[in-house]
C-alpha positions as CSV (number, residue, x, y, z in Angstrom):
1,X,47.3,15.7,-24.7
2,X,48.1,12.3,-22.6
3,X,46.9,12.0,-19.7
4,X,48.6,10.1,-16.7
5,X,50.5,10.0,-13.8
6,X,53.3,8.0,-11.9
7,X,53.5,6.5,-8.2
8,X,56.8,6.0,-6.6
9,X,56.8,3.9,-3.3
10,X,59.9,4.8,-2.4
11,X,59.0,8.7,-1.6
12,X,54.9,7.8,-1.3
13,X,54.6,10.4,-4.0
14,X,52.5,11.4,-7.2
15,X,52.8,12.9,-10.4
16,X,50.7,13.3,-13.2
17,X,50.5,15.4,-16.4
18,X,49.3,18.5,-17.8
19,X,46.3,16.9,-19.7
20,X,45.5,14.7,-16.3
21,X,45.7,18.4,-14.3
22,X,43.9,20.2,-17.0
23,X,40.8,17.2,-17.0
24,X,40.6,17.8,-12.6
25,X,40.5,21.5,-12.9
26,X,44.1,22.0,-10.9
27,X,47.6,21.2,-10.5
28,X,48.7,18.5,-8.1
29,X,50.3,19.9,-5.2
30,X,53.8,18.4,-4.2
31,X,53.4,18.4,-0.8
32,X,50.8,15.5,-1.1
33,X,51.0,12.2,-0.9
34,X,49.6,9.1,-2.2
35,X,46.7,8.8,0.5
36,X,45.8,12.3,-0.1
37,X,45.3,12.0,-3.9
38,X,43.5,9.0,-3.6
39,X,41.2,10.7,-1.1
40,X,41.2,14.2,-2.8
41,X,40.8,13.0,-6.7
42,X,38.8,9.7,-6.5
43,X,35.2,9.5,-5.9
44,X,35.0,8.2,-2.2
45,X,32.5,5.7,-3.5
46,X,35.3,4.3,-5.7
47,X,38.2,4.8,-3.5
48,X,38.0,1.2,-2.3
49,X,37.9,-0.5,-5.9
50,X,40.9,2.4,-6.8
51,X,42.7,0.6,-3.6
52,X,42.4,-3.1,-4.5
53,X,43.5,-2.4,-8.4
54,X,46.9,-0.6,-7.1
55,X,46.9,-3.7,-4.7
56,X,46.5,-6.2,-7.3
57,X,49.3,-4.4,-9.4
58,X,51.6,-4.8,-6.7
59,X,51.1,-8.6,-5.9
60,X,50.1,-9.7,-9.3
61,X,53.3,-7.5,-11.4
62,X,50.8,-7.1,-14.2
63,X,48.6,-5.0,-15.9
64,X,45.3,-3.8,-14.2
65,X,42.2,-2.2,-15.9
66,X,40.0,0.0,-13.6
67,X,37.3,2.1,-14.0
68,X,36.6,4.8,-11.5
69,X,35.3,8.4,-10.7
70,X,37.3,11.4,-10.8
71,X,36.1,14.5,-8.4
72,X,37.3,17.8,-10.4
73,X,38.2,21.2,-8.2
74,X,34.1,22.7,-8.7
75,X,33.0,18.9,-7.1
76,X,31.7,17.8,-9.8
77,X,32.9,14.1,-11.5
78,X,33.7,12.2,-14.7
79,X,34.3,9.0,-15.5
80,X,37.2,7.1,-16.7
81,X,39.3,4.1,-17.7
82,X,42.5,3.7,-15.9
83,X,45.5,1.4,-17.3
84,X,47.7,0.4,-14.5
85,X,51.0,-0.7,-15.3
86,X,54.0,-2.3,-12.3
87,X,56.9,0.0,-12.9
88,X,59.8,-2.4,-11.8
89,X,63.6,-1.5,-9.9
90,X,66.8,-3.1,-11.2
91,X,66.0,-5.9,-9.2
92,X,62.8,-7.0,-10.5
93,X,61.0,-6.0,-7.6
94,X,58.2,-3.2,-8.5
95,X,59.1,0.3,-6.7
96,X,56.1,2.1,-8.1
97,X,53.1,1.9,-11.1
98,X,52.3,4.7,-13.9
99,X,48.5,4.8,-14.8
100,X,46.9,6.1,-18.3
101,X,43.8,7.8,-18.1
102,X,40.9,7.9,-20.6
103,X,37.6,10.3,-19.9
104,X,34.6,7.3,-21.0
105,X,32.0,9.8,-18.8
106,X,29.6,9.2,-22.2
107,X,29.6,5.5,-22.4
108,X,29.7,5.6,-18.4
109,X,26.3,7.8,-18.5
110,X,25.0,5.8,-20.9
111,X,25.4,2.5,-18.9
112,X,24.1,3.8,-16.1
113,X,20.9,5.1,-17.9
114,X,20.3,1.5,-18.7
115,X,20.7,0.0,-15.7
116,X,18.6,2.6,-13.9
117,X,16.0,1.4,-16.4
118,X,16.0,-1.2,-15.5
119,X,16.0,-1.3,-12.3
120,X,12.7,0.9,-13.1
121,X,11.3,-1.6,-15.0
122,X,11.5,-4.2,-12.2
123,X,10.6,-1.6,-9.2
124,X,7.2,0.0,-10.8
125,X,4.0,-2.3,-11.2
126,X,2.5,-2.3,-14.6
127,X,-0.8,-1.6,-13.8
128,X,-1.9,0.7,-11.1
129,X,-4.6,-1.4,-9.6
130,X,-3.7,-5.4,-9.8
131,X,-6.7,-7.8,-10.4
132,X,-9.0,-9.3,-7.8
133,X,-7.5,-12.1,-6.8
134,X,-10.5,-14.7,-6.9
135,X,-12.0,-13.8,-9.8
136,X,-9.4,-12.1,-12.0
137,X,-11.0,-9.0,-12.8
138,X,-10.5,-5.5,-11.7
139,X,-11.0,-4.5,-8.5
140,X,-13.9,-2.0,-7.1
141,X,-11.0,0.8,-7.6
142,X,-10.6,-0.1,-10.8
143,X,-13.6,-0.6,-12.4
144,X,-14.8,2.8,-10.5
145,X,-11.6,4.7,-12.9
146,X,-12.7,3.2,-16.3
147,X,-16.4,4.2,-15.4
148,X,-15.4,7.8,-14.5
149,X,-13.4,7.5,-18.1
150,X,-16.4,6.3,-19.8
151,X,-18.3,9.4,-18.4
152,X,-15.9,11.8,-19.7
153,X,-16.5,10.3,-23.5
154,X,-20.2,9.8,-23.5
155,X,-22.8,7.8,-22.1
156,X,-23.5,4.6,-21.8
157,X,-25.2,2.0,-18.6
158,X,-23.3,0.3,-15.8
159,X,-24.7,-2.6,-14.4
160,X,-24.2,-4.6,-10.7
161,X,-25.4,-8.7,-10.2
162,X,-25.2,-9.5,-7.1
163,X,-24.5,-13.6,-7.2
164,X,-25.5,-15.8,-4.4
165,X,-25.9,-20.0,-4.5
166,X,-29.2,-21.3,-4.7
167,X,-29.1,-23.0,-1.0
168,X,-31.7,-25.8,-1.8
169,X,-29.3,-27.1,-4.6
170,X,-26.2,-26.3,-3.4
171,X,-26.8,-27.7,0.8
172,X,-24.9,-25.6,3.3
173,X,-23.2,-22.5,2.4
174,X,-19.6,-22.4,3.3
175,X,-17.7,-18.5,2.1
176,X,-15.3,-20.7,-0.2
177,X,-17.8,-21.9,-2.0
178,X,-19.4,-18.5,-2.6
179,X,-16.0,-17.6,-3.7
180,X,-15.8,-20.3,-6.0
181,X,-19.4,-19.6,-7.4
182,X,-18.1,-15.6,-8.0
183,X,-15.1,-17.2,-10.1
184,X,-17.4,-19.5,-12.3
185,X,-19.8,-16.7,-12.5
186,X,-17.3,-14.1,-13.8
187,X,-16.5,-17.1,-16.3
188,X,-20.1,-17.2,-17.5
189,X,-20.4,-13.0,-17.7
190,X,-17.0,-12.9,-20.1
191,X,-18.7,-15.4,-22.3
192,X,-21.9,-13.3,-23.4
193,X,-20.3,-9.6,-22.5
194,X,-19.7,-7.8,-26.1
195,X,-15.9,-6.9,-26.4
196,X,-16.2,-3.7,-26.0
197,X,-17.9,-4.2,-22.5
198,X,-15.5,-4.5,-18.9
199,X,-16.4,-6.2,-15.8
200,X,-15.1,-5.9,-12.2
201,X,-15.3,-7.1,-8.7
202,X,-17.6,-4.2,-7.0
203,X,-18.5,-6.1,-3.9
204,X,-17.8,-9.4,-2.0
205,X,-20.8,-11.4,-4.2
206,X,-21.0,-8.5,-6.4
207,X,-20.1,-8.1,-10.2
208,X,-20.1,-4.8,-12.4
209,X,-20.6,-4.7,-15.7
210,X,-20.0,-1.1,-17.3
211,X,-21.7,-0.9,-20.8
212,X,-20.0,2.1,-22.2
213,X,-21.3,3.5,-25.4
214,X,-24.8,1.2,-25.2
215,X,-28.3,2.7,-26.1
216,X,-30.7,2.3,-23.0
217,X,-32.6,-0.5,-25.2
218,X,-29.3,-2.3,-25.0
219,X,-28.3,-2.0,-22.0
220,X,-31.7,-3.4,-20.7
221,X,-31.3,-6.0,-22.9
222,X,-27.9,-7.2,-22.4
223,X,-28.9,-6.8,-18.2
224,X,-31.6,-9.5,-18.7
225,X,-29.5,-11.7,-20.7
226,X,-26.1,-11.7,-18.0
227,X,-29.0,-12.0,-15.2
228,X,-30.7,-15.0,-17.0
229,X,-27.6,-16.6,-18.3
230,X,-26.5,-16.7,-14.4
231,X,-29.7,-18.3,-13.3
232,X,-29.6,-21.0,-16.0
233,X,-26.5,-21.9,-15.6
234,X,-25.7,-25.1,-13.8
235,X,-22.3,-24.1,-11.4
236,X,-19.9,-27.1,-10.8
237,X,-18.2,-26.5,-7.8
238,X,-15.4,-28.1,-5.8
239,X,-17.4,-30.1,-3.7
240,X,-20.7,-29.9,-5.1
241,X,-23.1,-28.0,-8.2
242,X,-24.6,-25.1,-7.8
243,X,-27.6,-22.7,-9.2
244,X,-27.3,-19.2,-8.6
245,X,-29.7,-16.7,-7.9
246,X,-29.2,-13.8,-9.2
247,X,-30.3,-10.2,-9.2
248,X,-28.8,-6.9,-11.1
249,X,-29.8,-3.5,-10.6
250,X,-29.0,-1.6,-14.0
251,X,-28.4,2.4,-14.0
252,X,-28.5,5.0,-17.0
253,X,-25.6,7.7,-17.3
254,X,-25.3,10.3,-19.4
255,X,-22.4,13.1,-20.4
256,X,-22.6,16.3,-19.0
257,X,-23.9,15.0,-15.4
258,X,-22.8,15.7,-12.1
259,X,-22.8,11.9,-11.2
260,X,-19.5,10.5,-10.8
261,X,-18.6,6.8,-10.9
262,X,-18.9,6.5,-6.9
263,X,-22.6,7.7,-7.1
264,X,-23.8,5.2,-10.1
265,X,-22.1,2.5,-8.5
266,X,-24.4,2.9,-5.1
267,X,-27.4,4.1,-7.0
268,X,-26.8,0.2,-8.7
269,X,-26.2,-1.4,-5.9
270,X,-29.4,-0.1,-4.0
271,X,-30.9,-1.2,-7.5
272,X,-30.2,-4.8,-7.5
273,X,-31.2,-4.5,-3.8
274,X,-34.7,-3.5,-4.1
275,X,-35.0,-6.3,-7.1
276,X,-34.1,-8.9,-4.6
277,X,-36.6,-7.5,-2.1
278,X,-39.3,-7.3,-4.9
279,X,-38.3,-10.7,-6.5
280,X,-37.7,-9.8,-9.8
281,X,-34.4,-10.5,-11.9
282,X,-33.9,-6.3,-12.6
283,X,-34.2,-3.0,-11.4
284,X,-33.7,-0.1,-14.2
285,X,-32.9,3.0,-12.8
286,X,-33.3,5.6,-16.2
287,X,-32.1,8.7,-14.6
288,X,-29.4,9.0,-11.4
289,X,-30.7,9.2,-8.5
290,X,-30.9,12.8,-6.6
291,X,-28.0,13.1,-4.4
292,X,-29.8,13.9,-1.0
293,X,-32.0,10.5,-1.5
294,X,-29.0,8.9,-2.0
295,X,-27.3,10.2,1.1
296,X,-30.6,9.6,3.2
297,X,-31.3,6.1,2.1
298,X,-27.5,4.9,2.8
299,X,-27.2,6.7,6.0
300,X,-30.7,4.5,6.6
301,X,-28.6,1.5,5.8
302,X,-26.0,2.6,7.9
303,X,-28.3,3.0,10.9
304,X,-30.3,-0.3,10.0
305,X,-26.9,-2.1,10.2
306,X,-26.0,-1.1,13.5
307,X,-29.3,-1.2,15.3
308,X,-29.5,-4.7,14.1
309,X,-26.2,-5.7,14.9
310,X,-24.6,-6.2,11.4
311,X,-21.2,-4.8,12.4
312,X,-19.0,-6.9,14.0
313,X,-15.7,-6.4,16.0
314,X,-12.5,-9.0,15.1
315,X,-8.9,-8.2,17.0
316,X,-5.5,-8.8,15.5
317,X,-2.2,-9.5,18.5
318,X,0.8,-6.9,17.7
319,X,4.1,-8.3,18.8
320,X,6.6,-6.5,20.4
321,X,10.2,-7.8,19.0
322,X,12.2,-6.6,21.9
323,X,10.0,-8.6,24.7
324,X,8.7,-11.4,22.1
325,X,5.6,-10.4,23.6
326,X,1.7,-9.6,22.3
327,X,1.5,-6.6,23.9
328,X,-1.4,-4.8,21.8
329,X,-4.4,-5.9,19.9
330,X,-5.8,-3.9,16.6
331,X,-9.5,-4.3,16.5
332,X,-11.1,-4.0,13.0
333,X,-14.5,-3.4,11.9
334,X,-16.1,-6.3,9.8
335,X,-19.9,-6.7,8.3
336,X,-22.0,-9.9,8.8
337,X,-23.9,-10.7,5.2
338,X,-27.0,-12.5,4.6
339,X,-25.7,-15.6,6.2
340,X,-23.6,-14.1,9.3
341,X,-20.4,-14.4,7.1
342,X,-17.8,-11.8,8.3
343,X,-16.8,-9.5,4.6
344,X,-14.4,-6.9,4.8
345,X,-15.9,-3.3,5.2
346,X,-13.8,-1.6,3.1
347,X,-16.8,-0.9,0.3
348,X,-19.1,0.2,2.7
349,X,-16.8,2.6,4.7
350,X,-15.7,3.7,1.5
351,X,-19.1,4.7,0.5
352,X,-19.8,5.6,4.1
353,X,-17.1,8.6,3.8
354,X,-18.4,10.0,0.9
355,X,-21.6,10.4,2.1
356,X,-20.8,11.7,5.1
357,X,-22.3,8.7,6.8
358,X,-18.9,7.6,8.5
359,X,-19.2,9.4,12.1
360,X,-21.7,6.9,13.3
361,X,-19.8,3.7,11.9
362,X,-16.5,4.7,14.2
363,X,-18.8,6.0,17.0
364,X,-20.1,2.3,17.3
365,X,-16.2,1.1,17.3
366,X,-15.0,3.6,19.9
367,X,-17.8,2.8,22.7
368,X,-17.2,-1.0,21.7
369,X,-13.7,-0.3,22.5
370,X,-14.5,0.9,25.6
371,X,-16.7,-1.3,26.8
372,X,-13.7,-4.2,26.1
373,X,-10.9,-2.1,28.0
374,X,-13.3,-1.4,31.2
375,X,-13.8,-5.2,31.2
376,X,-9.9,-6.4,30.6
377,X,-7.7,-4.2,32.3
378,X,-4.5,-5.6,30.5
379,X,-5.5,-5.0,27.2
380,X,-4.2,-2.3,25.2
381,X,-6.2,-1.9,21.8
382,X,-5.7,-0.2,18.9
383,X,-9.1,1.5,17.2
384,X,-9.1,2.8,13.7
385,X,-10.8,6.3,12.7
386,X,-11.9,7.9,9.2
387,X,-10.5,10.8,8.1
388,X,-13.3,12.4,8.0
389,X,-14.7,11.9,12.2
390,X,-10.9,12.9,12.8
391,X,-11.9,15.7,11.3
392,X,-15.0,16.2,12.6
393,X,-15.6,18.5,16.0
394,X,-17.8,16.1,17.7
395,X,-15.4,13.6,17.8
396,X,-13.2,15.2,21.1
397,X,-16.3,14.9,23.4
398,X,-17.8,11.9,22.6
399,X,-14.1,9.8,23.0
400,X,-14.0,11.9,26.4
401,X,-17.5,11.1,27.5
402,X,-16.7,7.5,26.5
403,X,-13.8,7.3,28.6
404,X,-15.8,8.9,31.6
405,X,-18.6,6.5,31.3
406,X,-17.0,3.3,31.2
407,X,-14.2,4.4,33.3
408,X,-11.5,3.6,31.1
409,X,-7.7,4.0,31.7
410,X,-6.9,6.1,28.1
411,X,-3.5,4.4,28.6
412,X,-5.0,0.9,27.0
413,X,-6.1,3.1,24.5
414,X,-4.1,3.8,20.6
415,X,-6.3,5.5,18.2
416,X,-5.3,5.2,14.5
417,X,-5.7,7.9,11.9
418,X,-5.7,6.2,8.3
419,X,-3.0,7.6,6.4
420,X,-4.4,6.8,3.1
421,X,-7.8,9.1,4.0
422,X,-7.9,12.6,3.4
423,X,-8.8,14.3,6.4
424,X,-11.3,16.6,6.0
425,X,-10.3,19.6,8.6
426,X,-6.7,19.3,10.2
427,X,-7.7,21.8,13.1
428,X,-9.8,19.9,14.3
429,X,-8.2,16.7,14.0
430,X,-4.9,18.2,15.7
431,X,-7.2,19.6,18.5
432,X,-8.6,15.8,18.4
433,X,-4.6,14.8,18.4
434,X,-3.9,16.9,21.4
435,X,-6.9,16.4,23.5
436,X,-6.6,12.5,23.8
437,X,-3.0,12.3,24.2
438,X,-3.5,14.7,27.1
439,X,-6.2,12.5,28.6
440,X,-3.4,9.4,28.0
441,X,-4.1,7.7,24.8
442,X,-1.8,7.8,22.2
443,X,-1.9,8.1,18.5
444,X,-1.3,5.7,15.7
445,X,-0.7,6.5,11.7
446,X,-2.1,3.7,9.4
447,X,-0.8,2.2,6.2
448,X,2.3,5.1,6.0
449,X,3.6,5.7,2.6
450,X,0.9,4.5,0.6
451,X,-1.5,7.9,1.1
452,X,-1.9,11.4,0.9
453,X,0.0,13.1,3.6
454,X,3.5,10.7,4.9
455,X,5.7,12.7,5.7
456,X,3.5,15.9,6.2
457,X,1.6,14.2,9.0
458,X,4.6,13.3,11.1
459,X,4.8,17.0,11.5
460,X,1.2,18.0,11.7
461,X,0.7,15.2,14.9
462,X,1.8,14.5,17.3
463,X,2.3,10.6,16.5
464,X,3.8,8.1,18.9
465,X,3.4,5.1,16.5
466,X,3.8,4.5,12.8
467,X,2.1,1.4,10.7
468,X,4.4,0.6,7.6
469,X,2.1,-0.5,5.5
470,X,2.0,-4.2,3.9
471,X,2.6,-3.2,0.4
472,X,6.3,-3.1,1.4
473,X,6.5,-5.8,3.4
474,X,4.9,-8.6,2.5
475,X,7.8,-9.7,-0.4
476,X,10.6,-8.2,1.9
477,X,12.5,-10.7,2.1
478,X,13.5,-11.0,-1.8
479,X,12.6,-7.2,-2.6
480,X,16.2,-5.2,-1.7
481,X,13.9,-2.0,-2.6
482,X,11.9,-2.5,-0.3
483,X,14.3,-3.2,2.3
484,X,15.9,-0.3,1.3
485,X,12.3,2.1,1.9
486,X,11.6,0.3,5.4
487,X,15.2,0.6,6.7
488,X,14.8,4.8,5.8
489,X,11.4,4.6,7.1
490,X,12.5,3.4,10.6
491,X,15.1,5.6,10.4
492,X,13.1,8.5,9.7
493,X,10.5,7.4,12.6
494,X,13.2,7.5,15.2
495,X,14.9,10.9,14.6
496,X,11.1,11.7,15.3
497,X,10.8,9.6,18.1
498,X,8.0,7.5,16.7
499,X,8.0,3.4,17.3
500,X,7.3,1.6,14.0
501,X,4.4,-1.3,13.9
502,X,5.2,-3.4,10.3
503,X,2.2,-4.6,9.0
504,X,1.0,-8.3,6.9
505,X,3.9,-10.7,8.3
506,X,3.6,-13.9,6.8
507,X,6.5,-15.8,8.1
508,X,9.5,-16.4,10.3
509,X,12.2,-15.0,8.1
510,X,10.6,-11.5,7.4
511,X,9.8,-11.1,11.2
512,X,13.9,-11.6,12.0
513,X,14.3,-9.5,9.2
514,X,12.3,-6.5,10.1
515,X,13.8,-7.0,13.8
516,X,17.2,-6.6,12.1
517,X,15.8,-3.3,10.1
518,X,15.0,-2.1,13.7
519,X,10.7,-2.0,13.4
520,X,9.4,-2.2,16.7
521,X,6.3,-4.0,16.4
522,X,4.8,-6.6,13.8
523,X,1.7,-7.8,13.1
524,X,0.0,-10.7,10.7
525,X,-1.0,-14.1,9.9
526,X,2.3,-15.4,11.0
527,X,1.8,-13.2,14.4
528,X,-1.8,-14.4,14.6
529,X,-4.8,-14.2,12.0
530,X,-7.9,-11.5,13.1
531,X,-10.7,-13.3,15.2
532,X,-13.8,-12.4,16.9
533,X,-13.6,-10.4,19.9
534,X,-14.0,-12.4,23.1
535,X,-12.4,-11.3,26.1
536,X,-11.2,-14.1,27.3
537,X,-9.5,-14.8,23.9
538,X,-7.9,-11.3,23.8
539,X,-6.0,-11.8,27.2
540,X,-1.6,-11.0,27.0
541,X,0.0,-13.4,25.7
C-alpha cells in the first residue's frame, strides 16, 4: 500500500494515506495542522532538517530528497526516505507539496552501526596501558599484568637491573642523561633477551625482565649475561659516552604460590639492592620471600627515608578562572635518589599501600603542611592522602592535633582523597570527611573518572572540590569526546554543588576552553610547573 501525504498552504492542512497511517500506528486527525504534524510525527531531532527540505521545495520548485525519523503512536521510531515534490496552482506559483514515503529503518540501522563503530574505534585506546615514554617499553603496570599472567601458566624467574652511569666516565650527572642511558640500555637488553622474554620500565633507573617459562639454571644464566652485557657496553650519549654500572636482583616463582606479581617485584628490587650494597653484579633469591619480612624490611625503608630526609615536598599554583588569580597550591610528595634527584613517588606509595606502610608517608606530608600554613598565612594548600590512612582511624586525631600544635587556620587547608585508590574502610573515612570539614578544611576528590568509586563518592562525602583528571584534558582541544565528558562532568559537579579543578593544562587554548566548559579551577605546566617548596616562592600571586 503507498504511502504519502499532501500539504496544502492554502488551508495549512495535511493529509496522508492509509499505508502512511497504518506505518505511525493512527489516523491523522483533521483538526491539525501542519506545525502540529511536523511536531507530533517527526523525530524532534529531525524536525529542523524536515523544515529546511519543505523550505527548499518552496523556493527551489523542485524535487527534494530527505531522510528523517518518524515517531509512531507507542513512541517508538523508524526511519525513512521522503520524496518531496512542489505541487503548483494554475498560475505557476506552488500552493502546496505531496511527499512519498519509503520505511529504509534496515539500511538506516545498519549505517548507524557503522558509524558508531567507528566512532568506537577512534574513542577506545588499543592497549590498556601505553608504553613508557623514554624507553618504549611497558610501564610498571604493565609489566606487573603479564607477570601475574605468567604466574597463572607456570613458573618461570623475573628479573630487575637497576642501571646507573658510571660517574668517573661519564663527568657530572644530569637526570636527562640518566634518562638517555635507560633508553640505550633498554636497546642493549632487547638485543640478548630470547623472544619469548618481555621487559618493562619498573622503576625510574630500573628495568624488569620477566623470564617466563625458564629453568632456574637459565634464568641465572641469562641474569649474568643482561648484567654483564650492561657493564661492557660502552653508552654513547648526547653529550658525552657512558659506562654503566649495573646491578640485578633475580627472583624464582613458581605455580601454585601465594606470591603475586606486586610481591616478586619488591622481593627483586630489595635483591638488586643488597647486590649493590655487597658489590656484586647479582642477588638470586630461590624461594619468595616470607611476607611479614617483606612488610618489615620495607616499612624499614620507609622509616629510613624519612628519618634521613629522602622525601621531599614540591607545590603546583591552581588558578582560579573567574579572578585570573593563583589562589591555591597542590603540594606533592617527591623522593630524592642517590644523587638528590627529585623521582616521582608513585612506585614507592604504590608499594607503600600494599604493605600497609602508607600511614607514615602522608603523616610526614600533613605536619609539613602545617608547618608551611602556620608560617604563610595566605596560603591555601592542597595535601593528598592514601586511600588507605583515609581509611584509617588514627588519621582524625593526628590532622586535629596537627592543627592544634601549629596553630593552623583549617581554612588554608584542602585535603585530597585519591579517587583512583580504594579506600579501605568508608566509616571511617566519612567520619574523617566530617570531622575536618567541621574544624574548617575542606575536601578535595583526585583524578575523577579514571578510578574505582566517581560517581559513588560524590554521594558518600561530602566533597566541596572535584579534580578532572588529565587523561581528558590534556588533548581537549581536538578530542570532541572529551569535551563532551568534561562539559557533563561540570555539569554533574554543580547540581552537586561541587567547584571543578581541571588538571595537566598545557597551553592557552585549552585554558579558554575549559573556562568556556564552566571548570572552575586549572592547574599545569602552562599554569606553572611543580617546584620546591620555599615559602617565599609559594606567596599569591
Amino acid at each position: 500500500m503507498d504511502s504519502w501525504f499532501t500539504y496544502d498552504a492554502a488551508t495549512d492542512t495535511v493529509v496522508w494515506s492509509e499505508g502512511l497511517s497504518g506505518m505511525v500506528g493512527r489516523s491523522l486527525d483533521a483538526t491539525e495542522v501542519s506545525r502540529q504534524v511536523l511536531a507530533r510525527y517527526v523525530h524532534r531531532e529531525d524536525q529542523a532538517a524536515a523544515l529546511s527540505a519543505i523550505t527548499q521545495v518552496w523556493s527551489s520548485r523542485e524535487v527534494v530528497h530527505a531522510t528523517v525519523r518518524l515517531v509512531r503512536a507507542d513512541g517508538s521510531w523508524f526511519d525513512v526516505d521522503c520524496r518531496l515534490e512542489p505541487v503548483p496552482g494554475p498560475d505557476g506559483v506552488v500552493r502546496g507539496l505531496r511527499g512519498t514515503i519509503t520505511d529504509v529503518s534496515a539500511r538506516e540501522r545498519a549505517r548507524r552501526e557503522v558509524a558508531r563503530l567507528a566512532r568506537r574505534g577512534e574513542t577506545v585506546q588499543q592497549t590498556v596501558a601505553d608504553p613508557d615514554p623514554a624507553t618504549g617499553l611497558l610501564t610498571r603496570a604493565g609489566f606487573a599484568d603479564e607477570l601475574d599472567r605468567a604466574l597463572r601458566r607456570g613458573g618461570g624467574a623475573v628479573l630487575v637491573v637497576r642501571v646507573e652511569p658510571d660517574r668517573e666516565t661519564d663527568g657530572p650527572l644530569r637526570p636527562e642523561r640518566n634518562a638517555d642511558l635507560l633508553h640505550r640500555a633498554a636497546r642493549v637488553l632487547e638485543g640478548v633477551v630470547r623472544p619469548a622474554d618481555l621487559l618493562g620500565r619498573v622503576g625510574p633507573s630500573e628495568i624488569g625482565v620477566l623470564l617466563a617459562g625458564a629453568s632456574w639454571p637459565l634464568a641465572r644464566r641469562q641474569a649474568d649475561l643482561f648484567v654483564e652485557s650492561l657493564r661492557a657496553h660502552p653508552f654513547v650519549l648526547p653529550d658525552a659516552w657512558s659506562r654503566a654500572r649495573a646491578w640485578a636482583g633475580l627472583v624464582r616463582f613458581q605455580p601454585g604460590g601465594d606470591t603475586g606479581s606486586h610481591d616478586l617485584l619488591i622481593d627483586a628490587e630489595q635483591a638488586w639492592r643488597q647486590a649493590r650494597h655487597a658489590d656484586r653484579p647479582l642477588t638470586q633469591v630461590p624461594h619468595p620471600v616470607p611476607a611479614r619480612d617483606r612488610q618489615g624490611s620495607y616499612r624499614e625503608r620507609v622509616a629510613d627515608a624519612l628519618g634521613t630526609d629522602r622525601f621531599t615536598l614540591y607545590s603546583q599554583p591552581i588558578l582560579d578562572l573567574q579572578s585570573n588569580q593563583v589562589v591555591r597550591h597542590e603540594l606533592l610528595l617527591r623522593i630524592l635518589d642517590e644523587h638528590d634527584g627529585p623521582q616521582s613517588p608513585s612506585q614507592v606509595l604504590e608499594v607503600a599501600e600494599r604493605l600497609d606502610a602508607i600511614f607514615d608517608i602522608d603523616l610526614w606530608v600533613v605536619e609539613r603542611a602545617m608547618q608551611l600554613a602556620a608560617a604563610n598565612h595566605d596560603l591555601n594548600l592542597q595535601i593528598n592522602l592514601s586511600g588507605r590512612s583515609v581509611g584509617d582511624p588514627r588519621l582524625t586525631g593526628e590532622v586535629e592535633r596537627l592543627i592544634k600544635r601549629y596553630d593552623v587556620n583549617a581554612e588554608q587547608l584542602t585535603f585530597e582523597i585519591t579517587e583512583t585508590a580504594l579506600i579501605g574502610n568508608l566509616s571511617e573515612a566519612r567520619h574523617f570527611a566530617d570531622r575536618i570539614r567541621d574544624l574548617g578544611c575542606e575536601l578535595a576528590l583526585d583524578d575523577f573518572g579514571s578510578g574505582y568509586a566517581s560517581f559513588r563518592y560524590l554521594r558518600i562525602f561530602p566533597i566541596d572540590l572535584v579534580k578532572i583528571d588529565g587523561e581528558y584534558v590534556v588533548r581537549l582541544v581536538q578530542n570532541q569526546q572529551d569535551q563532551v565528558l568534561v562539559r557533563a562532568l561540570v555539569q554533574v559537579c554543580q547540581a552537586y554543588g561541587i567547584h571543578t579543578v581541571a588538571e595537566f593544562v598545557q597551553d592557552e587554548e585549552t585554558l579558554r576552553l575549559l573556562r568556556e566548559l564552566g571548570v572552575d579551577f586549572v592547574q599545569g605546566y602552562h599554569v606553572g610547573k611543580p617546584s620546591p617548596v620555599e615559602p617565599a616562592r609559594l606567596r599569591r600571586s
